[in-house]
C-alpha positions as CSV (number, residue, x, y, z in Angstrom):
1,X,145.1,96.2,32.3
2,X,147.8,98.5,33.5
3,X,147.1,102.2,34.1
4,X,149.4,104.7,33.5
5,X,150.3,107.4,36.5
6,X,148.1,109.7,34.3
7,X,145.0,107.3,34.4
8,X,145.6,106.6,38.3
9,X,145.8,110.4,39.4
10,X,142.4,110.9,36.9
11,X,140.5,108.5,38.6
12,X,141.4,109.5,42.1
13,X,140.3,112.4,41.2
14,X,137.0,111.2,39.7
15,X,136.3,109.2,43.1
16,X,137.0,112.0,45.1
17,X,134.1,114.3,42.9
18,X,132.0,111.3,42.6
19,X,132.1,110.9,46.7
20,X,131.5,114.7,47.2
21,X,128.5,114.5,44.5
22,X,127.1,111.2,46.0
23,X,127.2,112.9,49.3
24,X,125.6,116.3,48.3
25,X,123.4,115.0,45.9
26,X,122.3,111.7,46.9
27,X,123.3,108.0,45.0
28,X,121.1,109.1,41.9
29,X,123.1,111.9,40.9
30,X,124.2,112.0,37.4
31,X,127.6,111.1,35.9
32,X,127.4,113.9,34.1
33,X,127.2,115.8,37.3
34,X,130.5,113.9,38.9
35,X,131.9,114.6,35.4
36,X,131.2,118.3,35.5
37,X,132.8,118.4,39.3
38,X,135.7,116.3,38.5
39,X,136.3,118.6,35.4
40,X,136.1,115.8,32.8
41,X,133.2,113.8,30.3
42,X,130.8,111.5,31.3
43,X,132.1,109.3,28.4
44,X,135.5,109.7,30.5
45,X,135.0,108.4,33.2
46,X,132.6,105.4,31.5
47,X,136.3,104.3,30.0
48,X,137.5,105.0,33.3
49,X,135.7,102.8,35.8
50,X,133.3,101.0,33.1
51,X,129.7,102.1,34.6
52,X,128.6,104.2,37.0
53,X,128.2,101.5,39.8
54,X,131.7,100.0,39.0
55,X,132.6,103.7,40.2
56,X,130.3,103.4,43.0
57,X,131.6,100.6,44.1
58,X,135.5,102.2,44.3
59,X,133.5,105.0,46.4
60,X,132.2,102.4,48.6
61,X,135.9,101.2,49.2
62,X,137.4,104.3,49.6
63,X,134.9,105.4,52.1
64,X,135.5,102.6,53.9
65,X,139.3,102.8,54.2
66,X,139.2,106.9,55.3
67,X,136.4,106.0,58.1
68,X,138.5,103.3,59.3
69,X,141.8,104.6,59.5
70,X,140.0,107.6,60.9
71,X,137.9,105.6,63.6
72,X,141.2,103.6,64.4
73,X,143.4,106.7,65.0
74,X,141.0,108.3,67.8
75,X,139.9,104.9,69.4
76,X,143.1,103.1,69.6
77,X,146.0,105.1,68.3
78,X,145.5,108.6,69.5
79,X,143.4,108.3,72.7
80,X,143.4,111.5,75.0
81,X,142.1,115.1,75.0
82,X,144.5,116.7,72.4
83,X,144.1,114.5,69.7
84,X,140.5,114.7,70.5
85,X,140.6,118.4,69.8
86,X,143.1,117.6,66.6
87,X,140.1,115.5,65.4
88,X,137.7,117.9,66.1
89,X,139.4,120.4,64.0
90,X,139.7,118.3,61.1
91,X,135.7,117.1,60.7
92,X,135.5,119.5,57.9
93,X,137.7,117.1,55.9
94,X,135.5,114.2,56.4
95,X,132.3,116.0,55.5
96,X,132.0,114.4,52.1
97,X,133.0,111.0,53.6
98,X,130.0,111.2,56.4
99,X,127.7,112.6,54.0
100,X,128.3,109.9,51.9
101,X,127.4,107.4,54.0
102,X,124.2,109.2,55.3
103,X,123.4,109.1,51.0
104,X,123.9,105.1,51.3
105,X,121.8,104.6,54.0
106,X,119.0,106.9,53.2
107,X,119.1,104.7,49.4
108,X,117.7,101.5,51.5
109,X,117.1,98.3,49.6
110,X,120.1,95.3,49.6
111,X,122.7,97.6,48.8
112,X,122.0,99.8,52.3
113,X,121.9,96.8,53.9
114,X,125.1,95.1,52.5
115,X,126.6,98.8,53.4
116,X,126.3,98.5,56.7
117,X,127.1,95.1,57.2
118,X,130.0,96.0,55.9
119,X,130.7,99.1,58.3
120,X,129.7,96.4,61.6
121,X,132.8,94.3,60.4
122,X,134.5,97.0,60.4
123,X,134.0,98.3,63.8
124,X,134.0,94.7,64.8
125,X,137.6,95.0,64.1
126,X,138.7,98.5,65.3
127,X,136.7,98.6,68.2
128,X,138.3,95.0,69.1
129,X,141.6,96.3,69.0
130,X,140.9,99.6,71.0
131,X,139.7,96.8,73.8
132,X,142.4,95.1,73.5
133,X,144.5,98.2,74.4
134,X,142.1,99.2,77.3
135,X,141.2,102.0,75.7
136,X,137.3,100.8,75.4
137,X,135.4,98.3,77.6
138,X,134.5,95.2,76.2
139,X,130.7,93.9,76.0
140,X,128.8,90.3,76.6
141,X,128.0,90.8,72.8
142,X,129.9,92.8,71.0
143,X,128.9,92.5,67.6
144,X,125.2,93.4,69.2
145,X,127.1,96.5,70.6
146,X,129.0,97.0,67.7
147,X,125.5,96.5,65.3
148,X,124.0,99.1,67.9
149,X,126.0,101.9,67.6
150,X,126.7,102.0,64.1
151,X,122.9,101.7,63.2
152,X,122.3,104.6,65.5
153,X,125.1,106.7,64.2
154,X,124.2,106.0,60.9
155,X,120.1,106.4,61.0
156,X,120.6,110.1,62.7
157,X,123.0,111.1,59.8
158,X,120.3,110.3,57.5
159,X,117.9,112.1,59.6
160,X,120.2,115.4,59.9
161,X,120.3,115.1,55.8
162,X,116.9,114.3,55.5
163,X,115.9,117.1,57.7
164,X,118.0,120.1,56.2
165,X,118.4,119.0,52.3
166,X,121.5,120.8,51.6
167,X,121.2,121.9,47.6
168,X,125.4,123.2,47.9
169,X,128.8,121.9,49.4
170,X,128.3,125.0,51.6
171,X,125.6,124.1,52.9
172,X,126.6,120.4,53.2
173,X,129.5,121.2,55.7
174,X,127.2,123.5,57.9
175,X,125.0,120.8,57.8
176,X,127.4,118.3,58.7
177,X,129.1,120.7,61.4
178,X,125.4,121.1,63.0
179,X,125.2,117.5,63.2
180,X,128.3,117.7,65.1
181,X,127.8,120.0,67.4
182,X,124.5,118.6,68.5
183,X,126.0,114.9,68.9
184,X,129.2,115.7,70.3
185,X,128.2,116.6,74.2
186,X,125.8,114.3,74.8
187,X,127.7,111.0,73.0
188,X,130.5,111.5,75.0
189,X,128.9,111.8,78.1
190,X,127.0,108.4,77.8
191,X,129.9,106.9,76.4
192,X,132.3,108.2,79.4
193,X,129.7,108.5,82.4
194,X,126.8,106.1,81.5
195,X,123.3,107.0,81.7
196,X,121.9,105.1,84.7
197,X,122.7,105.5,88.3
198,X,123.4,101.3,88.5
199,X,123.4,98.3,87.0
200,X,119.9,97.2,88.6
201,X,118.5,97.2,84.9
202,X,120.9,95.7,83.3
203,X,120.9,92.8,86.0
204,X,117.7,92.1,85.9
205,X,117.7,91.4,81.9
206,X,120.5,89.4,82.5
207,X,118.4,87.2,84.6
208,X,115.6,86.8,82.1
209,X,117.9,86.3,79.1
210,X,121.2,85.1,80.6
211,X,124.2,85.9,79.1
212,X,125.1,84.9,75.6
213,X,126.0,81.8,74.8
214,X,129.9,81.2,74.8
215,X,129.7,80.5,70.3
216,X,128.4,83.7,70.2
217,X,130.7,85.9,72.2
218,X,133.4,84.1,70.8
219,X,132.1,84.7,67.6
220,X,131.8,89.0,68.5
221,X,135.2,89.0,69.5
């Protein structure tokens, strides 16, 4: 079925409301509650998107896009202290898109789980690239790096949210902003100094476990 312009901006606009609900309220809020946000009927947006998990699912997409694009930009594209700072000034526009995928997590079950199998492949591809451009080392395993980071990105977004419960979008983005302040200083310096003095650690796993097997690093790349 073709939609008409009208029909196209409309449920734009309902994704974008459903995302900033979803986020604030968790994946059980209401469609009447994304309805009353996006300004339309719960029977709209039912002849809209069909059901409310049809609508989820666009949200899923969507989400996925912005963070990727966005992850792209500052690890490959735009790598170096002033578009750091440029990013840094426009976390307030990805609130709703972070939120929303602290909501998805914290939901658990199969769908959690296909979530973030989802955001690994991803990575898998944007963090490839950004080590192709020499912008990021590359690992033995880098889907096991890749599966790593994401996981603990994701699981202390879903503490933060857990933690502070914001009831408002106000409170949302302070919570969100808090988050980022408290991460910010101490991810980039184990990401850009390391933690440990050497190596002697990592060498003597590697000597009890080996290195993975070719299949699999080719299959990380």
């Amino acid at each position: 079925m073709r939609l008409e312009a009208a029909d196209v901006s409309t449920r734009a606009r309902v994704r974008a409301s459903a995302v900033a609900v979803f986020g604030r309220d968790g994946l059980g809020a209401s469609l009447r509650a994304i309805a009353a946000e996006a300004g339309l009927t719960a029977g709209r947006i039912v002849q809209l998107f069909g059901s409310k998990e049809e609508l989820r699912r666009e949200c899923d997409e969507h989400v996925f896009g912005v963070i990727r694009e966005a992850k792209r930009d500052a690890m490959v594209r735009a790598h170096g202290s002033a578009t750091t700072l440029e990013h840094l000034a426009m976390i307030d526009e990805y609130v709703p898109y972070v939120a929303y995928v602290a909501r998805s997590v914290q939901a658990g079950g199969e769908q959690a789980r296909a979530f973030i199998d989802h955001m690994v492949e991803d990575a898998l591809d944007y963090v490839g690239d950004a080590v192709a451009a020499g912008t990021l080392l590359p690992s033995r395993d880098e889907r096991a790096r890749v599966r790593y980071l994401t996981e603990s990105s994701l699981g202390h977004l879903a503490l933060r949210l857990s933690f502070d419960a914001p009831q408002s979008a106000e409170e949302l983005r302070s919570s969100m902003r808090a988050h980022i302040d408290a991460i910010m200083l101490p991810a980039l310096e184990l990401y850009t100094q390391g933690f440990l003095v050497d190596r002697r650690m990592l060498d003597a796993y590697l000597l009890y476990v080996g290195d993975p097997p070719e299949s699999e690093q080719a299959a990380s790349a």
